[in-house]
N, C-alpha and C positions, 0 to 999 in steps of 0.2 A: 504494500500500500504506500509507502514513503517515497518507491521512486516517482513515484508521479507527480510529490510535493519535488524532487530534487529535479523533474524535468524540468517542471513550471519555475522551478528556482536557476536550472542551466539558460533557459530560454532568454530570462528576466537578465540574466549577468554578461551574456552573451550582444544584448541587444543595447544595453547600459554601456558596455563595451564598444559596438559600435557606433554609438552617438559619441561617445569621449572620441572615440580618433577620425571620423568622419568630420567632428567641428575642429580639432588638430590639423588635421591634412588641409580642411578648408580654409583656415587661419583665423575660425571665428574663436578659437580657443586656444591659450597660450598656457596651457597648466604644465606642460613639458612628459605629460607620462608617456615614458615609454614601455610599448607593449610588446616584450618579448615570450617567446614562450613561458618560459617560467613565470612571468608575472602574470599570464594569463592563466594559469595554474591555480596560482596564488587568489587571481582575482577572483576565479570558479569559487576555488573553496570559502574565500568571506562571503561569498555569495550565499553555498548553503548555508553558513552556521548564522546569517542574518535574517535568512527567508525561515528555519527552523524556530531561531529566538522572536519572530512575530508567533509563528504558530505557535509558542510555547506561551509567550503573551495573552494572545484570544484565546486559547483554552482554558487560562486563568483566569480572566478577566471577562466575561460570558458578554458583557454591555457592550464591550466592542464589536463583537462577531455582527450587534445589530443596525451597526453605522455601514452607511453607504463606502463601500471597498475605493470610490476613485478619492474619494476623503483622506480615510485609513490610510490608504496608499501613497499618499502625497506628504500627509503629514511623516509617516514612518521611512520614506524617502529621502524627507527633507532632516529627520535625525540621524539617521545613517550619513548623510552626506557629511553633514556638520564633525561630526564624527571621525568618520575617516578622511575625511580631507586635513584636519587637524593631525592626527594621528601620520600621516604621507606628508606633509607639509613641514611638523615637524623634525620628519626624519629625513629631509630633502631629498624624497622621493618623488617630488612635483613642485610645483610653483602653487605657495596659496594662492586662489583665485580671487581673494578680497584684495591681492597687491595687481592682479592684470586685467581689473577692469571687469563691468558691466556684462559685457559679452562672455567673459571666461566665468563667469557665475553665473549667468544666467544657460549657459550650455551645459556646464557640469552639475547644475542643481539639476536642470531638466532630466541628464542622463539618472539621475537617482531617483528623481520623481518615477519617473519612467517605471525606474527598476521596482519602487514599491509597491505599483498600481499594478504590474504582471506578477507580482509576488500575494499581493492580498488577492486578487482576483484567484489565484491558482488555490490558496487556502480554503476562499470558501467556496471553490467550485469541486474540490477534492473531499472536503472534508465536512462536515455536519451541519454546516451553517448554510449552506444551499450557497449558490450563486444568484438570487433573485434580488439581492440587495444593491 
């Protein structure tokens, strides 16, 4: 039953991924990640243990599962982002986005946004809380 949350969480990290180097290549984004294999690796697996730590969240906390998922998803997006982009920023693994401008935040939030909405959607379309919300 789980690989279905970790496709919906591959899918989500994969496409989160391709928004970050598509606005790189494009030069709407100047955050500097670079995406080698191994970092794509790396990025899978925060992937899952992020998309698991919501579903560990809504199964705790039952009032969430009853909020609208593009909601859910965007707020829980936008904590992840905050997050790891602190966490890569400080380890100069990237360029903070709050030092490159409007567009390098606003494309890397979006890739996170992005990532939470196919991440909540996959939850409660997998798991007990329906997807009708």
């Amino acid at each position: 039953m789980y690989w279905k949350y970790s496709l919906g969480f591959l899918i989500a990290s994969l496409v989160q991924a391709a928004i970050i180097a598509t606005s790189e290549f494009l030069g709407i984004s100047t955050l500097g990640a670079k995406i080698t294999f191994g970092q794509l690796i790396i990025h899978i697996l925060v992937g899952q243990a992020a998309g698991f730590l919501l579903m560990v969240i809504m199964q705790g906390i039952k009032g969430i599962a009853k909020i609208n998922f593009w909601l859910v998803g965007s707020i829980y997006g936008a904590v992840v982002w905050l997050a790891l982009v602190l966490i890569n920023s400080v380890q100069g693994r990237i360029n903070a986005p709050w030092t490159q401008g409007a567009s390098t935040i606003i494309a890397s939030l979006l890739a996170f946004v992005v990532y939470g909405v196919i991440v909540t959607y996959t939850i409660k379309k997998c798991g007990e809380y329906g997807a009708n919300t």
